[in-house]
Structures are given as structure tokens and as C-alpha cells.
C-alpha positions as CSV (number, residue, x, y, z in Angstrom):
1,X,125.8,31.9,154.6
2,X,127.3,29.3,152.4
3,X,130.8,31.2,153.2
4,X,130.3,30.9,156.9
5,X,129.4,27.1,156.4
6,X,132.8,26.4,154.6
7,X,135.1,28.5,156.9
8,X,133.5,26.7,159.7
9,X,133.2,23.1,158.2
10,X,137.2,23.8,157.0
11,X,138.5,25.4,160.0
12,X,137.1,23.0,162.4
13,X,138.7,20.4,160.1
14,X,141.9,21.1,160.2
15,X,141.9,21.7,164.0
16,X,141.1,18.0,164.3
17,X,143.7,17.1,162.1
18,X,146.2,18.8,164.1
19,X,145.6,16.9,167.0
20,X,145.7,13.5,165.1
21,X,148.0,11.1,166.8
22,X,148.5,6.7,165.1
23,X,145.8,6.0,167.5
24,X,143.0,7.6,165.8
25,X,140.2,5.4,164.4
26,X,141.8,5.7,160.5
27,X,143.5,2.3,159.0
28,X,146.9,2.6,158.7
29,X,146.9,2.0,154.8
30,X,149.6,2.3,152.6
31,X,149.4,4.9,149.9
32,X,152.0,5.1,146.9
33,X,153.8,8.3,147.6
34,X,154.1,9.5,144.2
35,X,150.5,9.4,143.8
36,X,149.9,11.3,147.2
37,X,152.5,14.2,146.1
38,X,150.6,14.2,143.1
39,X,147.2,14.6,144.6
40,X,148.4,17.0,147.0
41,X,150.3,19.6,144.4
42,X,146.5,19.5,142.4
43,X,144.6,20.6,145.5
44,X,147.7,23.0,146.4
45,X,147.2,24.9,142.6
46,X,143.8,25.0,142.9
47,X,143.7,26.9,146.3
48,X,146.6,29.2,145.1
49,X,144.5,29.5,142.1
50,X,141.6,30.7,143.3
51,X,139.6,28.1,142.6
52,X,137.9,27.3,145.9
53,X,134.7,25.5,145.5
54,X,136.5,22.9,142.9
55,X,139.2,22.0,145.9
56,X,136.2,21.9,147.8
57,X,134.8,19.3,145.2
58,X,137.6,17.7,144.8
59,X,138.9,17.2,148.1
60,X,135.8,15.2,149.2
61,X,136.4,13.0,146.6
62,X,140.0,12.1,147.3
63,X,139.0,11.7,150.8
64,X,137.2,8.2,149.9
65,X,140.2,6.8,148.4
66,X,143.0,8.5,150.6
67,X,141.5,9.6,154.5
68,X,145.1,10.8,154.9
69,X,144.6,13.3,152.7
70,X,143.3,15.6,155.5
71,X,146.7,15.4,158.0
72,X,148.5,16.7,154.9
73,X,147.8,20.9,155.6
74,X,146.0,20.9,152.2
75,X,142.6,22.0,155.0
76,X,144.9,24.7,156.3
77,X,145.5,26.1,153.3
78,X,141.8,25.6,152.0
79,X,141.0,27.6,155.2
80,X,143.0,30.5,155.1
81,X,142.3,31.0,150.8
82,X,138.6,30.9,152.0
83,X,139.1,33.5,154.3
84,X,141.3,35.5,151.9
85,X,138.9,35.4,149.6
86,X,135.9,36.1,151.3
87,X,137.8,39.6,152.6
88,X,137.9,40.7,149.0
89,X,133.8,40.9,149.4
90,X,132.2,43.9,148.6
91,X,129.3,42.1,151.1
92,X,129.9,43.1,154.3
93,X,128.3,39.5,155.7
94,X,130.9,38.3,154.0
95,X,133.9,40.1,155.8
96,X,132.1,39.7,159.4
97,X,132.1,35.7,158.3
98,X,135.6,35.5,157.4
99,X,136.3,37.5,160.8
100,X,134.8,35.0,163.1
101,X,136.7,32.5,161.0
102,X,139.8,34.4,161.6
103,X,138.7,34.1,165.6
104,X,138.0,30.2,164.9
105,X,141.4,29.5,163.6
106,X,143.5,31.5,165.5
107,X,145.7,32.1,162.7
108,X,148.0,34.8,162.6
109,X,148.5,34.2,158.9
110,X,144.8,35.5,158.4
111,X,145.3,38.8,160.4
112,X,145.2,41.0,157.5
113,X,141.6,39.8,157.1
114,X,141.5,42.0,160.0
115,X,142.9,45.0,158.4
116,X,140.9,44.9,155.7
117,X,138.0,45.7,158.4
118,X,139.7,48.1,159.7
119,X,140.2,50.0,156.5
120,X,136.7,49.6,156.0
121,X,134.1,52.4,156.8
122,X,132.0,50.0,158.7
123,X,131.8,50.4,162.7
124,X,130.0,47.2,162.7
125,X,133.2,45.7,160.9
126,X,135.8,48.0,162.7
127,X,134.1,46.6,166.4
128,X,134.2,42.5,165.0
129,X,137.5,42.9,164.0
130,X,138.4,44.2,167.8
131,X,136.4,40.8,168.9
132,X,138.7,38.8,167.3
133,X,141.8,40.8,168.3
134,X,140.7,40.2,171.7
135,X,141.2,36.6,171.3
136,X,144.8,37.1,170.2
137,X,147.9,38.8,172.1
138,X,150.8,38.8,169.8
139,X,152.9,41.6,169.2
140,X,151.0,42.1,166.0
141,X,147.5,41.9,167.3
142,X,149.0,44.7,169.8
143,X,150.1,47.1,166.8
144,X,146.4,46.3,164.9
145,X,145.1,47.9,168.3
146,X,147.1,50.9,167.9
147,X,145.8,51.1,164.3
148,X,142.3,50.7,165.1
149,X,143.1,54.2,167.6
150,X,143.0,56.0,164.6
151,X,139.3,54.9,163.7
152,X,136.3,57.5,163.1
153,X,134.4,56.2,165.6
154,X,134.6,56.7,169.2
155,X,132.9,53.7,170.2
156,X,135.6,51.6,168.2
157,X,138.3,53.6,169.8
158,X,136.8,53.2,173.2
159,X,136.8,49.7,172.7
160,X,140.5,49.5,171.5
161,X,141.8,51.7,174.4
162,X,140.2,49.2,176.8
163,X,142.0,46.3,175.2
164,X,145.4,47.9,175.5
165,X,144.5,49.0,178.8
166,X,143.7,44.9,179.6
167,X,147.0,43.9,177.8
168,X,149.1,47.1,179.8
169,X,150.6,47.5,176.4
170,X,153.7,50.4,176.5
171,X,151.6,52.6,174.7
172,X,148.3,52.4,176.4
173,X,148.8,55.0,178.5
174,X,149.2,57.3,175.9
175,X,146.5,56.4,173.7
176,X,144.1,56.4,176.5
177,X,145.5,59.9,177.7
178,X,144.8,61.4,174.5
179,X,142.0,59.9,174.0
180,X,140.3,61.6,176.8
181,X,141.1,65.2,175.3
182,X,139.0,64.2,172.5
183,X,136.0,62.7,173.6
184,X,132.7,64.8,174.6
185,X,132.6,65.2,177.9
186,X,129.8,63.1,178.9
187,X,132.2,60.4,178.4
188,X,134.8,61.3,179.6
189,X,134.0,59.2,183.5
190,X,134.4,56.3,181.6
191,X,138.1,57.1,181.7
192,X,138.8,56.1,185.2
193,X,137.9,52.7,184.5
194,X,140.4,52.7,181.5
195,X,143.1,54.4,184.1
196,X,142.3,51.7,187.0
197,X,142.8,49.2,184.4
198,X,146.0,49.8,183.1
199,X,147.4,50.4,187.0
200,X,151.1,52.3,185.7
201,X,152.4,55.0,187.4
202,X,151.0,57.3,185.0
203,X,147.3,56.2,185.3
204,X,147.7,56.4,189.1
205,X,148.3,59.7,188.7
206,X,145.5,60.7,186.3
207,X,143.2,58.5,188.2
208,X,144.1,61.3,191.2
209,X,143.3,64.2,189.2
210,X,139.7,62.4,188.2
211,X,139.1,62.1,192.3
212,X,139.0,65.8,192.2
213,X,137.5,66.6,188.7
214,X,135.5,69.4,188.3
215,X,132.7,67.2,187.2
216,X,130.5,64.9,190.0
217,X,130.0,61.8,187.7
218,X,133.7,61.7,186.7
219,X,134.7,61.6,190.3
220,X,132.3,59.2,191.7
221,X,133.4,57.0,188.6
222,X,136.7,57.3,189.5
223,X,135.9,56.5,193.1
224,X,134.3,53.1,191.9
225,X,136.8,52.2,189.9
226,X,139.4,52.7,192.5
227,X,137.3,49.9,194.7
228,X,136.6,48.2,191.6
229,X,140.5,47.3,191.3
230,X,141.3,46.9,195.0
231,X,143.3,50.3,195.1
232,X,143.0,50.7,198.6
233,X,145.8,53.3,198.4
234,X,143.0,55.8,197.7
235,X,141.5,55.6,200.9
236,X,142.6,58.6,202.1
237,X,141.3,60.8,198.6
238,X,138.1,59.0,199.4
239,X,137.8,59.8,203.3
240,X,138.2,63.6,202.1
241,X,135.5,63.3,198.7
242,X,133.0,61.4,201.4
243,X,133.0,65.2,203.5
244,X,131.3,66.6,200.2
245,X,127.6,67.3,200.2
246,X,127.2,65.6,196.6
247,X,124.7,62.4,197.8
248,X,126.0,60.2,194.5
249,X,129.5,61.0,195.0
250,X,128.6,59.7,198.7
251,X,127.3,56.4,197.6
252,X,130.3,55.9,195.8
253,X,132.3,57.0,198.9
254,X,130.3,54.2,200.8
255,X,130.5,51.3,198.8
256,X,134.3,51.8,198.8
257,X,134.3,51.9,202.6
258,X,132.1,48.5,202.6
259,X,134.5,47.0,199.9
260,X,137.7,47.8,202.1
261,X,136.3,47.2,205.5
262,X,137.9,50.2,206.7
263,X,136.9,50.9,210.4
264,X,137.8,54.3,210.4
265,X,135.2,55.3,208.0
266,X,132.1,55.0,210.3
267,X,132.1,58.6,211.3
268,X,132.2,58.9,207.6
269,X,128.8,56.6,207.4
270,X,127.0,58.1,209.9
271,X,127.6,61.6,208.8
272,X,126.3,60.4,205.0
């Protein structure tokens, strides 16, 4: 815990000093510039050195005599060593703290804390690190996505597929198709979702194959995620899946017609 307190106390920090503008509460006192460098270069080898807690130490100290001190990215630093550091843990507390620091500071600098979960074989890790990805869409956070397709676990590569699907990355499509192929097939209606989601061309048209899937749940799923996204394209795959005796696929086929207020389904209605 004493990990989480410093990455928090740091990170939160440093935000703050970002956003420090002249008219801040601080005295504007002068400090000899040689003697700032100097102070400034000590904190910077001991970060680099390793030596986190004595920075730590040491920087509250200089703080008294120089509030400056923390505008001058020697927090930043601090920060991101902390979180380097704690990812070299064997303690698996330790890498989940350093994660939600990772989400705190919003640092892309700190990403391969994320890897480093990734490569782990931990699906509590794997599924924190995909939290914090969430928070970031860079082209990099993208391709750590891609990576975490590769994971052991399902769950984790559910989760990542989703994410891609969100973002409509190129590849999503892809990952999501063969994703399906693998997957036992009591999951496999959670697909349509995934499809609807991502709305290319592509998922369009394996979102029509799930309408007609051999498999009841998979096509009432795909019916409510049709209505979910506002697809009212499907209506006329749905007008034909509402003739069929199945009463869940039904439902499904009547909360779509209540969604889209379509008038021509009341023969529909009354027949269900």
C-alpha cells in the first residue's frame, strides 16, 4: 500500500504543477540559479539511480527552502521511476498499483508498465491493464490491444475485442471475426454486440448471418443488438424472424418493433 500512496501522492503532484500559472498562491522569490541546477541534477541522479525513497526524503526537504522546486519536472520523473519500479515487482499488488497509476497519469511514457501485465500470467493483471488502456486512444494503446488478442484467456480477449470494436480500429473486424471461430459456442451471441459495435461493412454482413444462425440465442442477440444501435435497416430480417414460433426470439422481435415505432409490425404483434 505504501506504493499506491506514493504514486498517488506524486502523480497527483505533478498534475497540479502542470497547471501552475504566476498567479498561484507561492511568493515569487528569487532563487540563485546555480544552486537550483544544483539541487535539481541531485534529485535527477537519484531517481535515475534507483534510489526512490531518498528523493522522496529529500525532496520534501528542499521544498521548505525552494517551493519552486516542484514546477521543475523533478515530480514527473519521481512518478514515472515509481511506476517503473514498482512493475519490476514479483507482488502482483504491486503491478495492479503501478497500473492505476499509469491510468492516473495518463502518461504514455509509462505504457510499458502495461506490457509488463500483459506478459504476465495473471488475468487479473491482463484485465487492469485493459482498464487503463481504455482510458487512452493513441496509436500505441491501439497496438497494446492487438497484443492483448493473443492472451490465454478468453475473458481478457473478449474484453480487448470490445475495445477495438469501440475505437472501430482497421483491424477490429478481424480480430473479432476470428475470434468468434474460437470461442465455445455458448458465447458465441455475445458476438452480435461486438459486430453492431464496430458498424463496417464487414460486421453488417456477419451481423446478417447471426439473424439467421442456426442457434435461437445467437439470433435473438443479434436482434437486440440490431435495436440496441439504431440499425433500423434490419427491419425487414426482423419482420421475417418475428413469423418463427421461437417465443424468445419473439420478444426480441417485439422490443425492436417498440424501439423503431414501426406501424407495420402490428400484425406482427398480434400474431406473437
Amino acid at each position: 500500500m505504501r506504493l499506491l500512496f506514493l504514486i498517488l501522492a506524486v502523480l497527483s503532484t505533478s498534475c497540479a504543477s502542470k497547471s501552475y500559472t504566476a498567479t498561484d498562491d507561492l511568493p515569487v522569490i528569487p532563487v540563485k540559479k546555480s544552486a537550483e541546477e544544483a539541487r535539481r541534477a541531485h534529485m535527477f541522479y537519484l531517481i535515475q539511480s534507483g534510489k526512490v525513497e531518498e528523493a522522496i526524503d529529500q525532496l520534501l526537504v528542499a521544498k521548505k527552502e525552494d517551493p519552486y522546486l516542484f514546477h521543475s519536472g523533478v515530480l514527473e520523473e519521481l512518478g514515472l521511476a515509481i511506476l517503473q519500479q514498482g512493475a519490476r515487482s514479483q507482488s502482483t499488488e504491486d503491478v495492479v498499483n503501478c497500473l492505476y497509476g499509469v491510468s492516473i497519469a495518463l502518461e504514455t511514457r509509462a505504457l510499458p508498465v502495461i506490457d509488463k501485465a500483459f506478459v504476465s500470467d495473471a488475468p487479473e493483471l491482463q484485465r487492469t491493464a485493459l482498464s487503463v488502456l481504455a482510458t487512452l486512444n493513441t496509436d500505441q494503446a491501439n497496438a497494446m490491444l492487438e497484443e492483448a488478442m493473443k492472451s490465454d484467456y478468453v475473458m481478457v480477449r473478449l474484453e480487448a475485442a470490445y475495445l477495438l470494436a469501440q475505437r472501430r480500429a482497421h483491424s477490429a473486424f478481424a480480430h473479432i471475426d476470428t475470434l468468434m471461430l474460437k470461442v465455445p459456442s455458448e458465447i458465441r451471441p455475445l458476438f452480435a454486440e461486438l459486430f453492431a459495435l464496430e458498424g463496417s461493412g464487414q460486421s453488417t454482413l456477419a451481423l446478417r448471418r447471426l439473424l439467421f444462425d442456426q442457434e435461437t440465442d445467437v439470433r435473438a442477440e443479434a436482434v437486440l443488438a440490431v435495436t440496441h444501435h439504431h440499425r433500423d435497416d434490419f427491419l425487414p430480417e426482423i419482420h421475417r424472424l418475428a413469423q418463427e414460433p421461437s417465443s424468445i426470439q419473439q420478444e426480441a422481435c417485439s422490443y425492436a418493433f417498440g424501439v423503431f415505432c414501426d406501424e407495420r409490425a402490428a400484425a406482427s404483434l398480434q400474431q406473437i
